[in-house]
C-alpha positions in Angstrom: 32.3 14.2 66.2 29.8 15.6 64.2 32.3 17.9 62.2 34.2 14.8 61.0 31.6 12.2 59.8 34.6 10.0 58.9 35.1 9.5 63.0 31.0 9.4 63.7 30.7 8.8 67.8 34.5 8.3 68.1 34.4 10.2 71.1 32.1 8.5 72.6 33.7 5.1 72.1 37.3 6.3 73.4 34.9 7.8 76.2 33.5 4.2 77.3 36.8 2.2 76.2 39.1 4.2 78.7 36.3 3.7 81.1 36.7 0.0 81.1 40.5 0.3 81.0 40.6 2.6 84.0 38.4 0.3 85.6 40.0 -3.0 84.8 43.1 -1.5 86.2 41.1 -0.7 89.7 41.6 3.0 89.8 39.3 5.0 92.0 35.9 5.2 91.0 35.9 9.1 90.8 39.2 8.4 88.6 37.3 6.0 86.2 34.9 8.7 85.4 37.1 12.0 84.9 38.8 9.1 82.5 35.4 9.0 81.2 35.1 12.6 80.7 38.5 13.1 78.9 37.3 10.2 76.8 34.7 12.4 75.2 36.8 15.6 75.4 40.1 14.3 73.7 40.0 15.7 70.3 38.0 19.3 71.4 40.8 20.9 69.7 39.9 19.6 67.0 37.4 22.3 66.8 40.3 24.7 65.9 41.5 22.3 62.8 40.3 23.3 59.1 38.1 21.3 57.5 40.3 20.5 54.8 43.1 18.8 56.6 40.5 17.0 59.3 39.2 15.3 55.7 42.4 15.2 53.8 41.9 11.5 52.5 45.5 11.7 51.3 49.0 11.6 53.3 49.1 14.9 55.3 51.9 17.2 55.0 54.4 18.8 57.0 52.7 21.9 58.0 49.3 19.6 57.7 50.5 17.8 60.6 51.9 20.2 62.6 48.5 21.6 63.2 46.7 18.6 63.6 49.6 18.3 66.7 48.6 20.7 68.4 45.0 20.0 68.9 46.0 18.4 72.4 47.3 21.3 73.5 44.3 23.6 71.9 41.8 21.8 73.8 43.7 22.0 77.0 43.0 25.9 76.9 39.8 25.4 76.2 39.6 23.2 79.6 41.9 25.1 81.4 39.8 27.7 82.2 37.0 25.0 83.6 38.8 23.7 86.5 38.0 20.0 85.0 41.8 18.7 86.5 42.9 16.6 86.0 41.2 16.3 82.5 42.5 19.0 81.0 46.4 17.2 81.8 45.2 14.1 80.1 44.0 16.1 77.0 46.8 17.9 76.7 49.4 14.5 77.0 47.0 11.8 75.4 49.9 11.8 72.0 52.8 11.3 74.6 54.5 7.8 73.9 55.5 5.7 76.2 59.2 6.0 74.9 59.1 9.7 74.8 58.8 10.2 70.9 55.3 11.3 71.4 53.4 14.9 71.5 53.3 17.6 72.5 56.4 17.9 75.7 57.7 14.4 74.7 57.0 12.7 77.8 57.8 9.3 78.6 57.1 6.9 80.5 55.3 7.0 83.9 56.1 11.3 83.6 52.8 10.5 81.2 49.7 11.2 83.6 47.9 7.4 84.1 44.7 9.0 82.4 46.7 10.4 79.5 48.3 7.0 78.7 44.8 5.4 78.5 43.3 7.4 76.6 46.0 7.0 74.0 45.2 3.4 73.7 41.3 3.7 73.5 41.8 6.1 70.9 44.2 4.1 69.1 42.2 1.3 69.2 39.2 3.3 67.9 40.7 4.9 65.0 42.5 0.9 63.7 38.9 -0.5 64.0 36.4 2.6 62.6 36.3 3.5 59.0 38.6 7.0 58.6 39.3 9.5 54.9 42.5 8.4 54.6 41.6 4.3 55.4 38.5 3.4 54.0 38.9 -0.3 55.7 39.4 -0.6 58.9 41.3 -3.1 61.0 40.0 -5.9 62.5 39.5 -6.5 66.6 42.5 -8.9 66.6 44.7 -7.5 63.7 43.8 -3.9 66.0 45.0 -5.5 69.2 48.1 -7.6 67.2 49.4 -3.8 66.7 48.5 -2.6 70.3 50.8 -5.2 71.3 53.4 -5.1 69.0 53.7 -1.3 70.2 53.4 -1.9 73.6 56.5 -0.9 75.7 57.6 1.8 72.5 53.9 3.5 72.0 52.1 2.5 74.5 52.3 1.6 77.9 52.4 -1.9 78.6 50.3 -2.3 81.7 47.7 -0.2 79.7 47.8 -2.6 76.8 47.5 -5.9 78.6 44.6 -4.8 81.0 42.7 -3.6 77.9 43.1 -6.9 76.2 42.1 -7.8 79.4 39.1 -6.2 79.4 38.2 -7.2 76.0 38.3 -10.8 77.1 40.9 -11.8 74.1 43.7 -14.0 75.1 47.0 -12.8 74.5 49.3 -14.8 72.1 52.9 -16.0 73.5 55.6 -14.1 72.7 57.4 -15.3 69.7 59.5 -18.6 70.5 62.8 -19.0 68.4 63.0 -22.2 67.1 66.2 -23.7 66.5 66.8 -25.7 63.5 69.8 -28.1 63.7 72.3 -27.6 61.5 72.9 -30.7 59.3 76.2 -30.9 58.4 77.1 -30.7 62.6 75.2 -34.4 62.7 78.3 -35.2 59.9 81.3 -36.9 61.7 84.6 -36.0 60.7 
């Protein structure tokens, strides 16, 4: 956090907001604070990312993004070694999506450790809502959770999503209800 001054305490707040997720969704209290812990450790590979591309305030490229990608995996080494399981699994799969187009193995699905799919949502829902290089303004709560939803079930797991909104205390709109207009010229007898 305080390499990027684009993402201030971002850690922090994926730290608390996958706190409150894991403990909406009653996991074990232990649980609830490893979560907590690979809340603050999500991006430590990071650390191994240049400068340059972490501030790149334009559209990254190929090669640009390729090694931003592989910061999960970078800060699982670095945790490997500290015996911090299974926070060093949810580091390493917290870019997995929940239809298997995700980062780094291309998990999917419930193959996508609880904690990991979590933190993907608290982290999403930081970086819509917080002021970044490359978007200078942020989403609001509600447009923020419009787009958790709409990804829900493709990005991100949908029990994750709904007991966050949950825990943010925001209503959830209906689904979408098609309505059907009659056509006129049926009403026209023949």
């Amino acid at each position: 956090d305080a390499r990027d001054a684009y993402t201030g305490s971002h850690s922090e707040r994926v730290a608390e907001l996958a706190a409150r997720i894991a403990t909406r969704m009653a996991v074990d209290v232990e649980l609830i604070e490893l979560t907590r812990l690979a809340g603050s450790l999500h991006d430590l590979g990071k650390l191994a990312v240049p400068e340059e591309i972490l501030r790149k305030p334009a559209a990254l490229s190929d090669s640009e993004r390729l090694v931003i990608e592989r910061h999960p995996q970078i800060g699982f080494r670095m945790l490997e070694s500290l015996g911090v399981d299974p926070v060093g699994q949810w580091v390493l799969h917290h870019h997995e999506r929940w239809d298997g187009a995700g980062y780094p193995d291309g998990l999917g699905g419930e193959e996508i450790p609880l904690g990991a799919r979590i933190l993907f949502v608290a982290d999403a829902f930081d970086a819509m809502t917080t002021e970044r290089v490359y978007r200078l303004h942020p989403l609001s709560q509600t447009e923020a959770i419009e787009e958790l939803e709409r990804c829900a079930g493709s990005q991100f797991d949908p029990l994750v999503v709904a007991a966050f909104i949950e825990e943010l205390g925001v209503v959830p709109k209906p689904p979408a209800i098609m309505h059907l207009v009659p056509d006129a010229a049926a009403g026209i007898a023949s």
